[in-house]
VEXDREN-2710 file (C-alpha; in Angstrom, 1 decimal):
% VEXDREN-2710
k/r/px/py/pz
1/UNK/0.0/0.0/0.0
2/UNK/1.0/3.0/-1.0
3/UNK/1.8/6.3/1.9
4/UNK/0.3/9.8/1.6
5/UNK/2.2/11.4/-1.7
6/UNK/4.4/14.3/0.3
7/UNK/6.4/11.1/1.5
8/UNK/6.3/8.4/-1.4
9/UNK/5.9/5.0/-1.6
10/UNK/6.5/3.0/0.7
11/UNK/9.5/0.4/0.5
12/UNK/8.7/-3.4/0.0
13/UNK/11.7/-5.6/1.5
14/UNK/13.1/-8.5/-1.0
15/UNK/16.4/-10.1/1.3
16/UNK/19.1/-11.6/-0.5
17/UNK/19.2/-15.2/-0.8
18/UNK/22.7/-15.1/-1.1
19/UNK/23.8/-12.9/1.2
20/UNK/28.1/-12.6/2.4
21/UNK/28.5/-14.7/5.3
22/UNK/30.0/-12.8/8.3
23/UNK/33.4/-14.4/8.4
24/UNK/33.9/-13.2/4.8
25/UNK/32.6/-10.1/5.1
26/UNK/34.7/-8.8/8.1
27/UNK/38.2/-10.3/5.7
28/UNK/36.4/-7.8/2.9
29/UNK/36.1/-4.9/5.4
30/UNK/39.6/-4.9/6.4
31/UNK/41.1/-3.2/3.2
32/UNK/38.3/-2.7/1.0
33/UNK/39.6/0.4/-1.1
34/UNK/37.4/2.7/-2.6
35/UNK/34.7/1.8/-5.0
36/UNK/35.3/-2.2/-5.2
37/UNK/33.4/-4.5/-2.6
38/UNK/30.0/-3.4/-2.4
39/UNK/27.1/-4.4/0.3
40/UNK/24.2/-6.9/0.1
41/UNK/21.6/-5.1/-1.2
42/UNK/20.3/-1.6/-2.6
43/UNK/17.3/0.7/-3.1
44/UNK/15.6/1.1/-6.1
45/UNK/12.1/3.7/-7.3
46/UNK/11.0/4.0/-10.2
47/UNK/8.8/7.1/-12.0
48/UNK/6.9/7.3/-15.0
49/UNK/5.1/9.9/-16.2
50/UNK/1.3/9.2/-15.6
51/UNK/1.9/7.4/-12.0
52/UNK/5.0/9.2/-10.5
53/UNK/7.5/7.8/-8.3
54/UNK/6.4/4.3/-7.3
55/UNK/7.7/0.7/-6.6
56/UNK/10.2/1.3/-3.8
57/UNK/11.6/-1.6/-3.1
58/UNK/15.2/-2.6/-1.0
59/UNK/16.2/-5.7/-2.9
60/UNK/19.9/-8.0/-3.5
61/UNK/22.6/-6.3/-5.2
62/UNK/23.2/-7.0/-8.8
63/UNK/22.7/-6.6/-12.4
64/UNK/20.4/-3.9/-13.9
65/UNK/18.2/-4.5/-16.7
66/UNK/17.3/-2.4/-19.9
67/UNK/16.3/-2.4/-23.4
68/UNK/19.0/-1.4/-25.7
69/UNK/17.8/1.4/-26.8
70/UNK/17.2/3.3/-23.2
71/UNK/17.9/6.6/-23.3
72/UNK/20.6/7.0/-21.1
73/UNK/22.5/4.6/-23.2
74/UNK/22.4/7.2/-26.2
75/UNK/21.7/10.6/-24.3
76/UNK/22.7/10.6/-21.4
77/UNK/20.4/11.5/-19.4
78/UNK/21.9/10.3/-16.2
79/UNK/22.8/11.9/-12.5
80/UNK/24.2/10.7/-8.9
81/UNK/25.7/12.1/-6.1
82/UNK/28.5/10.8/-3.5
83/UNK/27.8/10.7/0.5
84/UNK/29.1/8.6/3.6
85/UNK/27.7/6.9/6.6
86/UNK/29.7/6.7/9.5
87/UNK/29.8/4.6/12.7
88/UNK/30.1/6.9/15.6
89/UNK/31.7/7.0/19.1
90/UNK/28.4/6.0/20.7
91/UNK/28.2/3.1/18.2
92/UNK/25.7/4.3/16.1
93/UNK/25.4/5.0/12.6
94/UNK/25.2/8.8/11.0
95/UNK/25.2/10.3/7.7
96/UNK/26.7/13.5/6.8
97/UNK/24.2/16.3/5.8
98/UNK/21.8/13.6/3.6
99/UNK/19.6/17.1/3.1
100/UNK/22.3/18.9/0.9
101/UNK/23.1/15.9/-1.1
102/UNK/19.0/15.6/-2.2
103/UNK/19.0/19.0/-2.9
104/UNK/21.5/19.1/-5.1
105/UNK/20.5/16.0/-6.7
106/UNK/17.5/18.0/-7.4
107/UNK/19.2/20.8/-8.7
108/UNK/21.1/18.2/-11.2
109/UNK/17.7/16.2/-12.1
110/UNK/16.4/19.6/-13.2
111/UNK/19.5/20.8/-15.2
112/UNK/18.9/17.6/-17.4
113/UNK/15.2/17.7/-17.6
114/UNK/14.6/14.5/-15.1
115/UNK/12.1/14.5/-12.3
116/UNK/12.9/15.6/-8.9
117/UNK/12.8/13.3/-5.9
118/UNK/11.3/14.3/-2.8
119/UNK/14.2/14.8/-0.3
120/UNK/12.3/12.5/2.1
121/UNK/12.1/10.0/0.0
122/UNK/16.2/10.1/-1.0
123/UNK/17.0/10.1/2.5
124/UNK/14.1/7.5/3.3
125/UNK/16.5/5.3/0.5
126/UNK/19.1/5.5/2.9
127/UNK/17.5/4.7/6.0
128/UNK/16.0/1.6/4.7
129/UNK/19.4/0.5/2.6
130/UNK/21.5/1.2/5.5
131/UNK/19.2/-0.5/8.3
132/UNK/19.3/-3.8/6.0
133/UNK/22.8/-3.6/5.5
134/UNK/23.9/-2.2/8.9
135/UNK/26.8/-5.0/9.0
136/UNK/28.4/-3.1/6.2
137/UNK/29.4/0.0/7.7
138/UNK/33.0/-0.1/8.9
139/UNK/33.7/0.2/12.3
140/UNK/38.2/0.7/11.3
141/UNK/39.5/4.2/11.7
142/UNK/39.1/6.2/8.5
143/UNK/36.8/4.3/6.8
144/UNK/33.1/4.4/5.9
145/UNK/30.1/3.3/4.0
146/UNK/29.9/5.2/0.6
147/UNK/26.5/5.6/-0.7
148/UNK/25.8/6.2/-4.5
149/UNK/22.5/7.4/-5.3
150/UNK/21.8/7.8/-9.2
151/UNK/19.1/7.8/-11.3
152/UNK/19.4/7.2/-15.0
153/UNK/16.5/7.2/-18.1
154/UNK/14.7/4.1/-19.0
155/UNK/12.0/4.9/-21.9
156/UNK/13.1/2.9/-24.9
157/UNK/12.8/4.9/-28.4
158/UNK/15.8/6.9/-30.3
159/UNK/14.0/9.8/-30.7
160/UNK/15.8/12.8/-29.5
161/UNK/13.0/15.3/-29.4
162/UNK/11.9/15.3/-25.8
163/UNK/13.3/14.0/-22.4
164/UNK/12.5/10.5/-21.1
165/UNK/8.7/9.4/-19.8
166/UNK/10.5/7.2/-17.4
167/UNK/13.4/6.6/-14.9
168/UNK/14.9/4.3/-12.4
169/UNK/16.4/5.6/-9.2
170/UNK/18.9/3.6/-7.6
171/UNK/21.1/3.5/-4.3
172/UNK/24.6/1.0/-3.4
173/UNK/26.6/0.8/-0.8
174/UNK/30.5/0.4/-0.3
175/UNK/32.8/-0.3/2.6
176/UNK/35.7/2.3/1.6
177/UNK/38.6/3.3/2.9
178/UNK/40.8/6.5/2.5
179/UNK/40.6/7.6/-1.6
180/UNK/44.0/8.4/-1.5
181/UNK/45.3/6.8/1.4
182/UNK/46.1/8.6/4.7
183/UNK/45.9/11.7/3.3
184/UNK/49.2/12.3/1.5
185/UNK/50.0/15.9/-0.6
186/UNK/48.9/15.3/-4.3
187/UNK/50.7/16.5/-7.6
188/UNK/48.3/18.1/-10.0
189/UNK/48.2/18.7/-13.8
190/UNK/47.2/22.2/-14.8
191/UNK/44.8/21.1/-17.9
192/UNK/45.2/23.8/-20.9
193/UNK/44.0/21.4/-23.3
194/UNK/40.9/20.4/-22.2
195/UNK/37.5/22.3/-20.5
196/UNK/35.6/20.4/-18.4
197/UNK/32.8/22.7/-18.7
198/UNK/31.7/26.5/-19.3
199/UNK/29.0/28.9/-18.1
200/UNK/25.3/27.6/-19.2
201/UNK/26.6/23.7/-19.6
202/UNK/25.8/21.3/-16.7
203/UNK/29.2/22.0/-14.5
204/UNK/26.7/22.5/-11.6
205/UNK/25.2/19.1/-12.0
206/UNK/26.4/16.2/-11.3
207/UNK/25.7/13.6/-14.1
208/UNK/28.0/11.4/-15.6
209/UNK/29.0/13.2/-19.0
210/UNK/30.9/15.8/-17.3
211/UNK/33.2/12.5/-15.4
212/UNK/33.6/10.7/-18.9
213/UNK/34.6/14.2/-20.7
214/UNK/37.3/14.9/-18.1
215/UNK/38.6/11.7/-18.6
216/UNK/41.2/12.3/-21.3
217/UNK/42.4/15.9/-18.6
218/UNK/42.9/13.5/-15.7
219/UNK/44.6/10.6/-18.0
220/UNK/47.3/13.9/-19.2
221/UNK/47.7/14.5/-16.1
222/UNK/49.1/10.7/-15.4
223/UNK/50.8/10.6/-17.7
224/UNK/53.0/13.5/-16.7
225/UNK/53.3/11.6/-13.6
226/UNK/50.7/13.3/-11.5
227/UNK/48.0/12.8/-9.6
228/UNK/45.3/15.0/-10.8
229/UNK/43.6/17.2/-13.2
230/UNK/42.9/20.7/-12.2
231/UNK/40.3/22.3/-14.8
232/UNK/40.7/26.4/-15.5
233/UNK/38.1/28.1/-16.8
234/UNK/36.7/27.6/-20.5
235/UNK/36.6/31.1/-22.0
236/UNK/40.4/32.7/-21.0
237/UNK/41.5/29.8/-19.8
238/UNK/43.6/31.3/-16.9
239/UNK/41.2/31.4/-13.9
240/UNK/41.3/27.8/-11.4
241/UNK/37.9/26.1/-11.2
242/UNK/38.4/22.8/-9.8
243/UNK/40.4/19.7/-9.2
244/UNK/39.2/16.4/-10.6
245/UNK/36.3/15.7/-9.1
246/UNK/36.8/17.8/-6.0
247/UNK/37.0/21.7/-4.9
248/UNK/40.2/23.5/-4.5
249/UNK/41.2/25.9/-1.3
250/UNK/43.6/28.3/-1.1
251/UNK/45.0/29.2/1.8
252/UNK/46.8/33.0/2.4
253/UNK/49.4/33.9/5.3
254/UNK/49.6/31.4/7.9
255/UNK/48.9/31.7/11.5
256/UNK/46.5/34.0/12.9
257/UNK/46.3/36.1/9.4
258/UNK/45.6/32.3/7.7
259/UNK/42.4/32.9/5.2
260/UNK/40.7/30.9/3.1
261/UNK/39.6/31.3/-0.6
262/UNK/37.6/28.9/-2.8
263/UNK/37.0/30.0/-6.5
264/UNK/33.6/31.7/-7.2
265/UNK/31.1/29.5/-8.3
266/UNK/30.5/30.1/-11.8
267/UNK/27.9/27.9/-13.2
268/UNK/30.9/25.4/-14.4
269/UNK/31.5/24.3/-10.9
270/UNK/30.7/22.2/-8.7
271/UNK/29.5/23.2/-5.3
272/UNK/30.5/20.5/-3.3
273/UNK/29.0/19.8/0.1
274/UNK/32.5/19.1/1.9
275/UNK/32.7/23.0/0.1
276/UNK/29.8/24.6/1.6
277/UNK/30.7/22.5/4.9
278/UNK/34.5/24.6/5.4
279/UNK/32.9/27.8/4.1
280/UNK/31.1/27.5/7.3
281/UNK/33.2/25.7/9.5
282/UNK/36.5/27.9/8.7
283/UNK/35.6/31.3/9.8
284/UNK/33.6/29.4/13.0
285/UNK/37.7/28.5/13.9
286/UNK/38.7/32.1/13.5
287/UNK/39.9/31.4/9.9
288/UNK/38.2/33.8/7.2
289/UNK/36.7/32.3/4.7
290/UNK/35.5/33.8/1.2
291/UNK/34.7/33.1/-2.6
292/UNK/36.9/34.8/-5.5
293/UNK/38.2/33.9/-9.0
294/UNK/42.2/33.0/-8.6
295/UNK/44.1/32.8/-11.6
296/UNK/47.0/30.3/-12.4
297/UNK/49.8/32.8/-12.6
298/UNK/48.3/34.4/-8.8
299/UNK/48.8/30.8/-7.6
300/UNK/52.0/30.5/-9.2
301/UNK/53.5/34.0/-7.8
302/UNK/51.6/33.8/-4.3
303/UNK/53.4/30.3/-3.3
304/UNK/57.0/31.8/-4.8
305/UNK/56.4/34.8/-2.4
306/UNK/54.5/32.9/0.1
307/UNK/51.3/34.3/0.1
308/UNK/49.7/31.3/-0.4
309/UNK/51.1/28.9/1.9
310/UNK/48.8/26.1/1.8
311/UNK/46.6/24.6/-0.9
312/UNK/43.8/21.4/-0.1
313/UNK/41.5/20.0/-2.8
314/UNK/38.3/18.7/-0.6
315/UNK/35.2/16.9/-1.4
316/UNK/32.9/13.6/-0.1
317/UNK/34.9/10.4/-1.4
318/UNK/38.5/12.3/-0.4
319/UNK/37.4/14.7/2.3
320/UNK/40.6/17.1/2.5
321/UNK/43.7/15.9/0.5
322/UNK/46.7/18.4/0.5
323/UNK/48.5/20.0/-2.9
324/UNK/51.8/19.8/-2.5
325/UNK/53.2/20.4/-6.3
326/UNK/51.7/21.6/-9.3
327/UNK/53.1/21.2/-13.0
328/UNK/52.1/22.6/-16.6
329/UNK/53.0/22.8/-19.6
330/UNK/55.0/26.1/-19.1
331/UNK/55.6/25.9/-15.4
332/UNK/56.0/23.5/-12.1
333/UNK/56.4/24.9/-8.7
334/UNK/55.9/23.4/-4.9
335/UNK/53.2/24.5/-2.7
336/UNK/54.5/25.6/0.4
337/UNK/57.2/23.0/1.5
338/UNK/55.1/20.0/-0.2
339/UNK/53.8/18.9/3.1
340/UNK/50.5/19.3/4.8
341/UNK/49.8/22.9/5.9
342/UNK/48.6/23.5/9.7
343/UNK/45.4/25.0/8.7
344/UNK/44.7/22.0/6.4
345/UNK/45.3/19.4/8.8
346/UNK/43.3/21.3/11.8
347/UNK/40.6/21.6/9.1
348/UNK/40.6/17.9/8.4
349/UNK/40.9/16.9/12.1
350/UNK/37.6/19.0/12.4
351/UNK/35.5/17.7/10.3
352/UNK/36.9/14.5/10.5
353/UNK/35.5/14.8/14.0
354/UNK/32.1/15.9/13.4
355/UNK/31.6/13.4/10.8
356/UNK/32.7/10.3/13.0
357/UNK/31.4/11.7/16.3
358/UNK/34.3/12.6/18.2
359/UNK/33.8/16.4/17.9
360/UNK/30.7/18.5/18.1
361/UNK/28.3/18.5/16.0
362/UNK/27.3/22.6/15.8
363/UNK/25.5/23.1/13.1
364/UNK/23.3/19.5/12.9
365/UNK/25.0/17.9/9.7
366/UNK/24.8/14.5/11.2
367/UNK/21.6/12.7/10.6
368/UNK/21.5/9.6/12.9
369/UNK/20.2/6.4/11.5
370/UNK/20.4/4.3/14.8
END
């Protein structure tokens, strides 16, 4: 039966028939990595265009299945977002801020003309997916339960005329551990070859198209023996936008005078939660924070003078990783000394904190599963 329609429907339970036994699944938990060993079962809805969202259902993990001619297999039309569960010092379970990662998958749905999904509803995914599969979420030091939420377009036909009449939204889980280990400095690649988006494209969303254009920026940057990609802006091609898949802090003098700026969203970025979360938290630890446009050759001339005496790339799957080089085509210079700065590793240590429950929560971000 169906609830009232501000909350959804409500989830039917289908449990795995072949579900990890414990003794295996604690060896998997030890070192899972990131992305690669993933829990029992997920969430699924799906909408159609005369009934809405309906047929919730938490079900066993595995394959997905669609016509050939879907139209996210030839369009596109496709978004997800990134968030973690954590266990906490009490022995609970808590996600970080669930709330902005639905609204901003709302924001991306309606950049690509998909249907919204009522915030309850995404977090209501996570509550049920995470209570079935509460086994799953590490318990080790640094790790956590990664959720993917995405939702991709089913309606079968080429035509190219109009948006999708249907879609399937879908939430997994996985056991990670640090993205790039214990937080060492990175090495990025200053791409002048590649956009990864401009003003009026879908930089603000998050759908797949803008991961699978940056791909050939992030494989140049490998293969000059770095770590990551770091986009500038479209049009002149000298202002910093973002790293990879994550946002880019700057940090200015050191000690008490220590500031913080983030480049200006645009409408090419993305605003990342972990983002919005420092803007916040940084001033509240007597470190300014603000948003303005830094150019390449400012970042080149600030760490040569040391102005800028820190730089930190931050998002969900990474939290806060450290810059400690940066190389181009035309230039390479060292952040700093190439270590982690103080004000990046107190910023990390905070958050950290709030996100695994040894530090206050001040501002509610944590939303408690049991």
């Amino acid at each position: 039966m169906n609830a009232s329609p501000s909350q959804g429907p409500e989830f039917e339970i289908h449990p795995s028939a072949a579900a990890v036994p414990a003794a295996q699944r604690a060896e998997m938990l030890v070192a899972p990595g990131f992305g690669s060993v993933f829990t029992d079962h997920m969430a699924t809805i799906r909408w159609t265009q005369d009934v809405g969202w309906h047929d919730a259902r938490i079900e066993p993990y595995g394959p997905i299945t669609l016509d050939p001619a879907a139209a996210v297999f030839h369009y596109g039309q496709e978004i997800f977002e990134g968030l973690k569960a954590y266990t906490q010092a009490d022995g609970s379970v808590a996600v970080f801020r669930p709330d902005a990662n639905a609204a901003r998958f709302n924001r991306s749905a309606s950049r690509l003309a998909m249907p919204e999904l009522p915030v309850t509803l995404f977090v209501r995914a996570i509550e049920m997916l995470v209570a079935r599969d509460r086994a799953w979420v590490p318990t080790t030091e640094g790790h956590s339960l990664y959720l993917r939420p995405f939702m991709i377009a089913t309606q079968t036909g080429l035509g190219v005329n109009k948006p999708s009449a249907s879609y399937l939204f879908t939430l997994i889980a996985s056991p990670v551990a640090g993205y790039f280990g214990a937080a060492r400095p990175v090495t990025v690649w200053l791409s002048e070859d590649f956009s990864r988006a401009a003003q009026g494209g879908t930089g603000e969303a998050k759908c797949g198209g803008n991961y699978a254009a940056a791909f050939a920026g992030q494989q140049q940057a490998i293969d000059h023996g770095c770590d990551q990609v770091v986009w500038l802006d479209a049009a002149e091609r000298q202002w910093v936008e973002e790293m990879g898949g994550m946002n880019l802090f700057f940090v200015y003098g050191s000690g008490a005078e220590a500031r913080l700026v983030t480049p200006a969203a645009t409408g090419s970025l993305l605003q990342g939660i972990t983002r919005d979360s420092l803007l916040k938290l940084g001033p509240d630890l007597g470190i300014p924070a603000a948003e303005d446009r830094v150019s390449v050759d400012e970042w080149q001339r600030g760490c040569a003078s040391g102005e800028i005496t820190e730089v930190f790339s931050c998002g969900t799957a990474a939290v806060i990783t450290p810059v400690g080089a940066v190389r181009g085509a035309r230039a390479e210079w060292m952040v700093g000394n190439g270590e982690p700065g103080p004000v990046t590793s107190r910023l990390r240590t905070e958050l950290v904190g709030i996100q695994n429950g040894t530090a206050p929560d001040r501002y509610g971000w944590m939303y408690t599963l049991g």
